[in-house]
Backbone as CSV, one residue per row, in Angstrom:
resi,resn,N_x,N_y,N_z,CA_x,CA_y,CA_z,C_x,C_y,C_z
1,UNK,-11.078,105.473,-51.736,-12.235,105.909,-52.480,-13.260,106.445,-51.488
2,UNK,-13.366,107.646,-51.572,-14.557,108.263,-50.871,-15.999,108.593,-51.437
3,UNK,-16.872,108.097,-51.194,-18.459,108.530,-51.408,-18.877,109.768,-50.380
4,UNK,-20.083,109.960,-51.335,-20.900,110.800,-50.883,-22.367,110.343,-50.498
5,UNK,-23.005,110.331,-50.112,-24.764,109.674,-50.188,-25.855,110.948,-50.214
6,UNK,-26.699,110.591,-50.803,-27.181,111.859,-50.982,-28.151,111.849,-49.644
7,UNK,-28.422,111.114,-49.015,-29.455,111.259,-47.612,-28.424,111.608,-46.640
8,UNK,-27.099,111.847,-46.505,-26.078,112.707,-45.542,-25.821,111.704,-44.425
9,UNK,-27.110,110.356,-44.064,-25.911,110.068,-42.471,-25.096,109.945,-43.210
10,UNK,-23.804,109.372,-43.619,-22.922,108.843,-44.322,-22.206,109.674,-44.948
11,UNK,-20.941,110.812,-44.590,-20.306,111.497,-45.513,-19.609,110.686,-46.448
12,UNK,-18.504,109.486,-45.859,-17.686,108.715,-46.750,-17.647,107.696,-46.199
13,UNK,-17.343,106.670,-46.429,-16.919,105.137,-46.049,-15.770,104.813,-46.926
14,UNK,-14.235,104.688,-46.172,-13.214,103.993,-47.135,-12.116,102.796,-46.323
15,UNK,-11.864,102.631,-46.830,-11.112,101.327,-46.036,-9.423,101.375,-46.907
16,UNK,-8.819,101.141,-45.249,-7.178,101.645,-45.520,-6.569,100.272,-45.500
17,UNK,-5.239,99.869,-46.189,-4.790,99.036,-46.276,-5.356,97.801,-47.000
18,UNK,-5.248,98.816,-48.630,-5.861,97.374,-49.418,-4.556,96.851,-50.648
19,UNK,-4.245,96.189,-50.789,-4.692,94.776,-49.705,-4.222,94.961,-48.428
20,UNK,-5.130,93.813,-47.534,-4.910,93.543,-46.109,-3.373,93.075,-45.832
21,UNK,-3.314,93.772,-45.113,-1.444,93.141,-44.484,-2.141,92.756,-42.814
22,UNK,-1.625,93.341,-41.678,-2.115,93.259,-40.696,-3.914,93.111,-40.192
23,UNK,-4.125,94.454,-40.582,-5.439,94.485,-40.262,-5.605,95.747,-40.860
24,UNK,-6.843,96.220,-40.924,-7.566,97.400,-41.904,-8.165,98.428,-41.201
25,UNK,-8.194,99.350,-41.144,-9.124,100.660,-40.505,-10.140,100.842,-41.521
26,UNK,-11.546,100.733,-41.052,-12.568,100.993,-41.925,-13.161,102.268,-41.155
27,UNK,-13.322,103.251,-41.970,-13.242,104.808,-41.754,-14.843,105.217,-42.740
28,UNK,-15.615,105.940,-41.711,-16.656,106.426,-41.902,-17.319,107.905,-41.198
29,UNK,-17.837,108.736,-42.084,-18.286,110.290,-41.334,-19.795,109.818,-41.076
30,UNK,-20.412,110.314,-40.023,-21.814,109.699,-39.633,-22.178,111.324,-39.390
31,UNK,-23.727,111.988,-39.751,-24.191,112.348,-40.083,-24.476,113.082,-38.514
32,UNK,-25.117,111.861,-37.631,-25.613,111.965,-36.246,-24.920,110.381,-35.511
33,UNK,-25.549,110.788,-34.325,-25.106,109.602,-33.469,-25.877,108.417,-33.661
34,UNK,-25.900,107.294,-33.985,-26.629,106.070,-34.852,-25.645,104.471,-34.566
35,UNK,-26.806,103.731,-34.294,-26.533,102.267,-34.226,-25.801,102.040,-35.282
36,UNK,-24.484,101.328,-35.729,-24.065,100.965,-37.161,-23.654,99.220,-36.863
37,UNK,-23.764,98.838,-37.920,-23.595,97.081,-37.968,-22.267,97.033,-39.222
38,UNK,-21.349,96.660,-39.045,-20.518,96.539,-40.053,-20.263,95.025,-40.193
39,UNK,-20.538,94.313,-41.660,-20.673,92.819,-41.739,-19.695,92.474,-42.914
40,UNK,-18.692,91.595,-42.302,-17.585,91.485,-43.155,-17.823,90.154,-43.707
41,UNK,-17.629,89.687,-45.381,-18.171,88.784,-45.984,-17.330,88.289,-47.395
42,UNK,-17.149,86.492,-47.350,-16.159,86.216,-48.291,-17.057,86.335,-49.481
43,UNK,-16.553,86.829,-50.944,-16.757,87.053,-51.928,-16.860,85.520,-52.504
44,UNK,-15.924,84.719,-51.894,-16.206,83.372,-52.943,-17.574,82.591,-52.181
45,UNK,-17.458,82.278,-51.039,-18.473,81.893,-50.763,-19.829,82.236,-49.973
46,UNK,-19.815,83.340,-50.236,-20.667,84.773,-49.693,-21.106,84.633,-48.275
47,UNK,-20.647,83.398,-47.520,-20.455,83.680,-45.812,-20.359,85.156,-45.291
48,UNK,-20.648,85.402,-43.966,-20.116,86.417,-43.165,-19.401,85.737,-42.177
49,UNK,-18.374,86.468,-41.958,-16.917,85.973,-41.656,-17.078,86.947,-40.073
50,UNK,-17.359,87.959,-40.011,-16.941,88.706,-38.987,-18.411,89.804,-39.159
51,UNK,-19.001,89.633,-37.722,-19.948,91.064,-37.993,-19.470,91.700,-36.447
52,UNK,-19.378,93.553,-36.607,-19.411,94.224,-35.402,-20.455,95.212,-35.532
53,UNK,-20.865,95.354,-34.159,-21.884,96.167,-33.833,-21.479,97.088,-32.969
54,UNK,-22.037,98.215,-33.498,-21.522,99.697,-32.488,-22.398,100.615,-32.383
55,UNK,-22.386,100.618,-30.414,-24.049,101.455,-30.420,-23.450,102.919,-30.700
56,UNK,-24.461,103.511,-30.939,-25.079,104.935,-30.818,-24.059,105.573,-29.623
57,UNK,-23.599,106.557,-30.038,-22.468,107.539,-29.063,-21.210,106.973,-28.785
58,UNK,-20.958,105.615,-28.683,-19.743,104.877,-28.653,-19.095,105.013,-29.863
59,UNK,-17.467,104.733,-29.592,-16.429,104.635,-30.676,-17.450,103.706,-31.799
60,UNK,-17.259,104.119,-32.964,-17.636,103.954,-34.098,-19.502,103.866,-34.244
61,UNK,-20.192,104.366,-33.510,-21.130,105.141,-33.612,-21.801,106.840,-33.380
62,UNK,-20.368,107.312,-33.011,-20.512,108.368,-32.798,-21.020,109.746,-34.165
63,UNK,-21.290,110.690,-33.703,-21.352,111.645,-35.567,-19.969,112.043,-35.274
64,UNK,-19.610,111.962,-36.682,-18.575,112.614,-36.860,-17.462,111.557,-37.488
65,UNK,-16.219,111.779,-37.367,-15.604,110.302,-37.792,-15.486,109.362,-37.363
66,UNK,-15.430,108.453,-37.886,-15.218,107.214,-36.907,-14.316,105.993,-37.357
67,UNK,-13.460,105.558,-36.824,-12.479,104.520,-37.246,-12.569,103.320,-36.673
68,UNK,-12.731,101.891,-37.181,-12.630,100.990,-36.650,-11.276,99.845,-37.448
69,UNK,-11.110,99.806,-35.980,-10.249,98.455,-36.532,-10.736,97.187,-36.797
70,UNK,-10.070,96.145,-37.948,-10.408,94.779,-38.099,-8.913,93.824,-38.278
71,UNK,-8.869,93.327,-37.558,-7.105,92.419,-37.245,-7.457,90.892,-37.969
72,UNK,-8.271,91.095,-38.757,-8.247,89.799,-40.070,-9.064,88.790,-39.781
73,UNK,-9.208,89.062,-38.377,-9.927,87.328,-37.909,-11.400,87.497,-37.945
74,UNK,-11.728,85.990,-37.678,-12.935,85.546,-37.483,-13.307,85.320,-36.252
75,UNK,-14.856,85.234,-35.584,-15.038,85.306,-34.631,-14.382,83.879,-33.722
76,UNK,-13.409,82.962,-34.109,-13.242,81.943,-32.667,-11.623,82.720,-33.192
77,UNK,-11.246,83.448,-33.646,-9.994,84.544,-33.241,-8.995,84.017,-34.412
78,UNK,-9.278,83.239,-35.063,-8.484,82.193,-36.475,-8.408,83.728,-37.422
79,UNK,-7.352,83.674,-38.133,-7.608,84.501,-39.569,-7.715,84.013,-40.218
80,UNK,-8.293,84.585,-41.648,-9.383,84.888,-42.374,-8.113,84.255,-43.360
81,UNK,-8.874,83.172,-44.435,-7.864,82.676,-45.171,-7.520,84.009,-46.697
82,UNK,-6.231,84.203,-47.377,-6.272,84.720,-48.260,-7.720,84.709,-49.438
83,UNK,-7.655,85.901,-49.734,-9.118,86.044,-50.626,-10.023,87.417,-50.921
84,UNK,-10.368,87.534,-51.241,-11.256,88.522,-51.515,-12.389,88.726,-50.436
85,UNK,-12.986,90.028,-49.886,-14.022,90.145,-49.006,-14.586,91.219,-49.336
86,UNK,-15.734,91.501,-49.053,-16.568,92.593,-49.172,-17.040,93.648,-47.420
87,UNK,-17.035,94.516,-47.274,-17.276,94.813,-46.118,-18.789,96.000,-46.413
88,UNK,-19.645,95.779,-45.803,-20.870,96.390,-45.734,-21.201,96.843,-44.564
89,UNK,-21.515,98.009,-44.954,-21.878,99.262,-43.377,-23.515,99.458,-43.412
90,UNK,-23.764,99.213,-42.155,-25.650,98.829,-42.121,-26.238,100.265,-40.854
91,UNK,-26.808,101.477,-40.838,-26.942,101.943,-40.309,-28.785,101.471,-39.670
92,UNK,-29.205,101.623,-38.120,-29.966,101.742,-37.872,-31.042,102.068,-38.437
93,UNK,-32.181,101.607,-38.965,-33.289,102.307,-39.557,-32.702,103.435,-40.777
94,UNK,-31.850,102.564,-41.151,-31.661,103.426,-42.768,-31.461,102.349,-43.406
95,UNK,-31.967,103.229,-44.786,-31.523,102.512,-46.276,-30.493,102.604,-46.019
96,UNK,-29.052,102.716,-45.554,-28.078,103.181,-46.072,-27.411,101.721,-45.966
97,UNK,-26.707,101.501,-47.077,-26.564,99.961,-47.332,-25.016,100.395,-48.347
98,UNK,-23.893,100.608,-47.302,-22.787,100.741,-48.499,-21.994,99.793,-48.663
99,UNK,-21.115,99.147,-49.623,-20.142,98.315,-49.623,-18.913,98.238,-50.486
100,UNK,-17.629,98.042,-49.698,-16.639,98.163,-50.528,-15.376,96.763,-50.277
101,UNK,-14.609,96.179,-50.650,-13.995,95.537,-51.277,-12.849,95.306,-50.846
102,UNK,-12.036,94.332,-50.297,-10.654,94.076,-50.053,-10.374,92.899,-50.306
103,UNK,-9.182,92.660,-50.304,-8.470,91.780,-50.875,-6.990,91.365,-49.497
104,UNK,-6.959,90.136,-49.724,-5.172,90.026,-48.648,-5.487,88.441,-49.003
């Protein structure tokens, strides 16, 4: 599922491999070069499970596309028990507040 936003950083945000088998590529077009926070979060008990941060000009802050990988786990390296999650993309000094949905 691809979006559009009407303020442009953000061409699309979609996420491959749903449900989760291995791990997921979360895939986003960025507008310009920009701080992004991506915060991964269980649906049942609305924890955040996993947050990454990616500066400005680096892989997955760069403009243009950007792909990141997520290999299921949580930060002490354990995976993520079966369940539902939500993943939310947080850009620097923007509203831009998107979120979409997986399952494994």
């Amino acid at each position: 599922m691809d979006i559009t936003l009407s303020d442009k950083q953000v061409d699309y945000f979609h996420i491959f491999s749903n449900p989760m088998m291995k791990s997921i590529i979360i895939s986003y077009t960025l507008a310009l070069s920009i701080d992004v926070k991506i915060e991964i979060r269980s649906e049942k008990t609305y924890q955040i499970v996993k947050e990454l941060y990616l500066i400005a000009g680096n892989p997955g802050g760069r403009k243009g596309e950007n792909k990141v990988l997520w290999d299921g786990t949580i930060g002490n390296g354990l995976k993520v028990p079966y369940g539902k999650y939500s993943i939310q993309l947080y850009l620097e000094n923007s509203p831009v507040d998107e979120r979409r949905h997986i399952s494994f």
